[in-house]
N, C-alpha and C positions, 0 to 999 in steps of 0.2 A: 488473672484475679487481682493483682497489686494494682495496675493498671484502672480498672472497673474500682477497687479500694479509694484511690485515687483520685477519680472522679466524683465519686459522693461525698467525700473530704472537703473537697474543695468547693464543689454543690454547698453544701451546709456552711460551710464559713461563710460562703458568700449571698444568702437565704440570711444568714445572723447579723449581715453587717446591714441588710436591707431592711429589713427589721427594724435596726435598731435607731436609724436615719429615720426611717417613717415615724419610729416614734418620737423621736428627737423631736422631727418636724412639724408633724403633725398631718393626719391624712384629708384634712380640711383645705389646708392652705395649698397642697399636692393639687384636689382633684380640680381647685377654680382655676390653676395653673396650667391644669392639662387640658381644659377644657376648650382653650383659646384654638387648639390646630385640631383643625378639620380640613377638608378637601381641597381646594390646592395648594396651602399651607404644607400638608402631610404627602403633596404626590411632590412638592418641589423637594423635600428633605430627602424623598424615594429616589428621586432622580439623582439628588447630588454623590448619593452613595453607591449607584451604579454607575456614576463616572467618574469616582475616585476609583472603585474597582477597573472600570475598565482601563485607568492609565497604569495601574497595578500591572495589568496582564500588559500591557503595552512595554513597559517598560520590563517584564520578564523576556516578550517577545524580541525586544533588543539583544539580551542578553544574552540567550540563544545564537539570534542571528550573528555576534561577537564570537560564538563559537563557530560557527558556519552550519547551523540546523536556524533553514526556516522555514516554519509551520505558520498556516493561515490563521490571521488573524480572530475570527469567531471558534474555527473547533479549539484553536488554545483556551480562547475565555473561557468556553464550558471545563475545562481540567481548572484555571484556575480557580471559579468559581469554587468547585466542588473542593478544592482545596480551602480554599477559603470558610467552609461550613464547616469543616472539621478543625479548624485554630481558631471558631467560633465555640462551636458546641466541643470541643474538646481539648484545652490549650494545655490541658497536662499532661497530654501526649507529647515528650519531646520533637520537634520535626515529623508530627504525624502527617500534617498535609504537605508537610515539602517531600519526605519520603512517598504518598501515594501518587504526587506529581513525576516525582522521576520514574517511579517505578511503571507508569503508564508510558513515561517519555520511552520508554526502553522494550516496550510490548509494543505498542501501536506504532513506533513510529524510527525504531530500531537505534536508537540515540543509546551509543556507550550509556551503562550507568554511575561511572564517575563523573562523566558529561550532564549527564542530567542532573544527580546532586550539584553537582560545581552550581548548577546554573541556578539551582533555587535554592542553596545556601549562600550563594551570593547577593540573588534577591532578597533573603531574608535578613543578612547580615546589613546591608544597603542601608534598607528601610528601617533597622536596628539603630543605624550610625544617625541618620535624621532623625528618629526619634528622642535618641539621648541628646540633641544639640538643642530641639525645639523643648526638651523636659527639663536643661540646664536654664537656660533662658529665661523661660515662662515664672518657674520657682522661685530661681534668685528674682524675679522683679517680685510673684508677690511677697515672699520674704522682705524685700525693701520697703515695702509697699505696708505691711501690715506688722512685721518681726516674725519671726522666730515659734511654729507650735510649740506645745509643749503635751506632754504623754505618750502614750503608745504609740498615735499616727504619727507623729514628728519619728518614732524608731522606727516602724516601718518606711515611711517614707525614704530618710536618709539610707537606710538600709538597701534598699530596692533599688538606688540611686547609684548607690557607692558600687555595690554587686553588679551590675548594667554596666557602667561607666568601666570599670575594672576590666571587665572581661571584653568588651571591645577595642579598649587600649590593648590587652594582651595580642588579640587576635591580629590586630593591622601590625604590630612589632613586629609577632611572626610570622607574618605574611610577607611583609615587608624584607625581613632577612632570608626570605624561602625558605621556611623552616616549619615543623609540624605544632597545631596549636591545640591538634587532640592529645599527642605527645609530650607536651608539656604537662597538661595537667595528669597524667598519668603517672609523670615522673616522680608526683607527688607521692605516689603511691609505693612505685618503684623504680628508686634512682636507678635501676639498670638499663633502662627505656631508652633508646639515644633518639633523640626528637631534633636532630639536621636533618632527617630525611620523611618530608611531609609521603601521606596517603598520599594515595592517585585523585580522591576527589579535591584532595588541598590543592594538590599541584595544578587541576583545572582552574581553580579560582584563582592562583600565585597567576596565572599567566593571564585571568582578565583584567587585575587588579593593575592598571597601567595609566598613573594621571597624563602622562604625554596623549595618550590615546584620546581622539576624538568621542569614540563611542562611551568612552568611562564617562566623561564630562556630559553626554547625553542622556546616560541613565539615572545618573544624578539630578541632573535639572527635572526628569519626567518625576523623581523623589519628589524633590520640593512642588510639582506641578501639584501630583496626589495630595502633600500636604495642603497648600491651598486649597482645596476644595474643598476638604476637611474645615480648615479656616472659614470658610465663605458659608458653609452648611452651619457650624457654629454661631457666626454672627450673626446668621438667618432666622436660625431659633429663639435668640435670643434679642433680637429687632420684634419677634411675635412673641414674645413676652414682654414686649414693652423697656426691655434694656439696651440702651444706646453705648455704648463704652467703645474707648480708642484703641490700636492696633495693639499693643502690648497686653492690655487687660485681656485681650482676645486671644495671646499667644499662650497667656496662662491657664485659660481655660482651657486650651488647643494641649496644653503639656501636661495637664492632669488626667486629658483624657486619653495619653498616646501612657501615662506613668500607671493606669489602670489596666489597659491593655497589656502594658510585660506581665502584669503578674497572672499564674493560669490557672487561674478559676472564668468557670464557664459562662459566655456571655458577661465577662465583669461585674455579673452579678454584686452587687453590695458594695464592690471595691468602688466601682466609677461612683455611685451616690456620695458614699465618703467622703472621697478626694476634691468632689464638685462640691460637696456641701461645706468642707474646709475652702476651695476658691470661691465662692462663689460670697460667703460670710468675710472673706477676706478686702473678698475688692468691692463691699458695701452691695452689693447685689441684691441681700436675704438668702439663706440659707433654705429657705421653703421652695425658691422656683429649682434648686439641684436635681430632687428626683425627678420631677416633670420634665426638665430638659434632658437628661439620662433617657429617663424610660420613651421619650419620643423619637432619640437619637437610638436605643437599644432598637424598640419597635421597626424602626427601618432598614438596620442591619440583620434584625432576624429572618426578617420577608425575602431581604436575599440570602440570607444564607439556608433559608428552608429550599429554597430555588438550587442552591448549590446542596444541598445535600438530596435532592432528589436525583440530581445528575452524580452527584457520588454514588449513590444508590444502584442505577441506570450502568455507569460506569465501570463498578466494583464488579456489577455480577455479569457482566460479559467479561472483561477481566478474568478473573475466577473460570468462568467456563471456558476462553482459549489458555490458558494456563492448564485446565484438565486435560479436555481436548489434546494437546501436546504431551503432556505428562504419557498418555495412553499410546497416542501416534509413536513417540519414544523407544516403547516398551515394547512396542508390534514390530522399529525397527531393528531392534535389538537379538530378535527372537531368532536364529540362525534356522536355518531349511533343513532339515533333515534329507541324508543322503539316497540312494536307491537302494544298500545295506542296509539302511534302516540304523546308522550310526549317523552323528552330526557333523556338520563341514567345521 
C-alpha cells in the first residue's frame, strides 16, 4: 500500500512540474518544436536507445562473467530490458528492477543470490558513479557559463547533488576498507550495529571492485560507451532542432538529464522538462525547445520500456508459477508415507 502511496506521489509531482513548464513555456512554441521529428528522425533517436540499452546489458554481462556465470547474450537482454521498465515506470521502488533481476538470476539460472545482487548492485552503483562525474561537470560549466539559480530549483538541485555525491563517496570508502555500507547507515540508528563485517551481497561486490583487474577497467569503459550514446542521441535531437552547440554545452544537457533520472518519479515526468528548461535557457538555447526535446527523448524510452515491461510481464508470471509449482512439489516431498500399521515413518 505505502509503496502504490508512493507511486501516485511521485506521479502527481511530477504531472505538476509538467504543467507548470508547459505553462511557463507555452504549448505553442512546444508543438512547432515537436513537429520537426518524424520518420527517420524518430527511428534514429529509437535505435540509439536500444543501443545504449544494449551496451547496459553488455556491460552487466561482463559483470557476471567477472563473477564466473555466463549467460548468453540475448536471453540476458530480455531480464535486462524488463528490468529496465520497471526503474522506468517505477523508480520509487528502491532496487525494484535490480532485485527482479537477481531474483530471476537465481530461479532460471541457479546463480547464488548474493551473486546476483552483487552483480546488479554493482551495475547500478557503476553507472551511479558516471553519472555523478558527468552531473559534476556539465553543472559546474553551466553554472560558469550563466551563474548561480536562485529558488526552489537551485535547493533541489544542490540537494539531489550533495545527497548522490555523499552517498557514493560513502559507498566506495567502505568498500574500499571491506567494510559494510548498509551497516553504517544503520548505525545511525543504532550504534550497536558493528559494520567491519559487510553482508554476503557487499562482500560479492568487495571482491569485484578491483582497479588492478582488467575487467574493472572494461566495464567501466562500456559505462562511458553507454554515456556516449546518450551524448550522440542528445546532439542528434538537438542538430533537428536546429541547435549546433560544442562538446561541453552538450555534456550539460547530457548531466541534467542523467540529474533528472536519480530523482524517482516515474518516467521523470516534470523533473527532466525543468532541469532542461533551466539548461537549455542557460546556455541561450530558448527554454520552449526543453519539453519538445524531453518528451521526444521520454517517447523513445517509453517504446522500450513498454517492450520490457511486457517481457517483465511474460517473465513475472512463469516466475510465479515455477515458484508455485515448487512450493507444492515441496509439500508432497515433505508429506512422510504412512506405515503398513497405519502409524507414520
Amino acid at each position: 500500500m505505502r509503496k502504490i502511496l508512493l507511486f501516485f506521489i511521485s506521479l502527481f509531482v511530477g504531472v505538476g512540474l509538467l504543467i507548470w513548464v508547459v505553462g511557463f513555456v507555452g504549448w505553442g512554441e512546444i508543438q512547432s518544436a515537436f513537429l520537426i521529428f518524424s520518420g527517420w528522425n524518430g527511428l534514429i533517436v529509437l535505435l540509439l536507445t536500444f543501443l545504449m540499452l544494449m551496451v547496459g546489458n553488455w556491460r552487466w554481462s561482463e559483470i557476471l562473467k567477472a563473477q564466473g556465470n555466463k549467460i548468453s547474450f540475448f536471453p540476458l537482454f530480455r531480464l535486462y530490458l524488463a528490468g529496465f521498465s520497471l526503474l522506468f515506470f517505477a523508480p520509487m521502488i528502491i532496487f525494484g528492477g535490480e532485485t527482479f533481476r537477481a531474483y530471476f538470476l537465481k530461479e532460471k539460472y541457479s546463480i547464488p543470490w548474493e551473486k546476483g545482487m552483487a552483480s546488479v548492485i554493482a551495475d547500478r552503483i557503476i553507472e551511479l558513479t558516471i553519472y555523478i562525474l558527468i552531473i559534476l561537470v556539465g553543472v559546474i560549466f553551466l553554472f560558469l557559463h550563466q551563474g548561480l539559480p536562485s529558488g526552489q530549483i537551485s535547493m533541489v538541485l544542490w540537494g539531489v547533488l550533495t545527497f548522490f555525491t555523499f552517498g557514493i563517496s560513502i559507498f566506495y570508502f567502505k568498500s574500499f576498507k571491506k567494510q559494510s555500507f548498509l551497516k553504517f547507515f544503520a548505525k545511525i540508528f543504532n550504534p550497536k550495529i558493528d559494520d567491519e563485517t559487510p553482508f554476503e551481497a557487499e562482500n560479492e561486490f568487495i571482491k569485484f571492485l578491483k582497479p588492478k583487474k582488467p575487467f574493472f577497467w572494461k566495464v567501466i569503459g562500456l559505462s562511458f560507451l553507454k554515456c556516449s550514446l546518450v551524448f550522440i542521441q542528445i546532439w542528434f535531437l538537438l542538430l533537428c532542432l536546429g541547435k549546433v552547440i560544442g562538446f561541453l554545452p552538450t555534456v550539460s544537457i547530457l548531466s541534467f538529464f542523467y540529474l533528472a533520472r536519480i530523482i524517482p518519479i516515474p518516467a521523470a515526468l516534470g523533473t527532466h522538462e525543468a532541469f532542461q528548461a533551466l539548461a537549455f535557457n542557460g546556455l541561450g538555447l530558448g527554454a520552449s525547445f526543453a519539453p519538445a526535446f524531453t518528451m521526444i527523448e521520454r517517447g523513445a524510452e517509453l517504446a522500450v520500456a513498454l517492450i520490457g515491461l511486457m517481457i517483465f510481464l511474460r517473465l513475472g508470471a512463469g516466475l510465479i508459477l515455477t515458484v508455485f509449482f515448487r512450493r507444492i512439489e515441496n509439500l508432497s516431498n515433505n508429506k512422510k508415507a504412512p506405515t503398513l500399521n497405519g502409524h507414520f515413518s
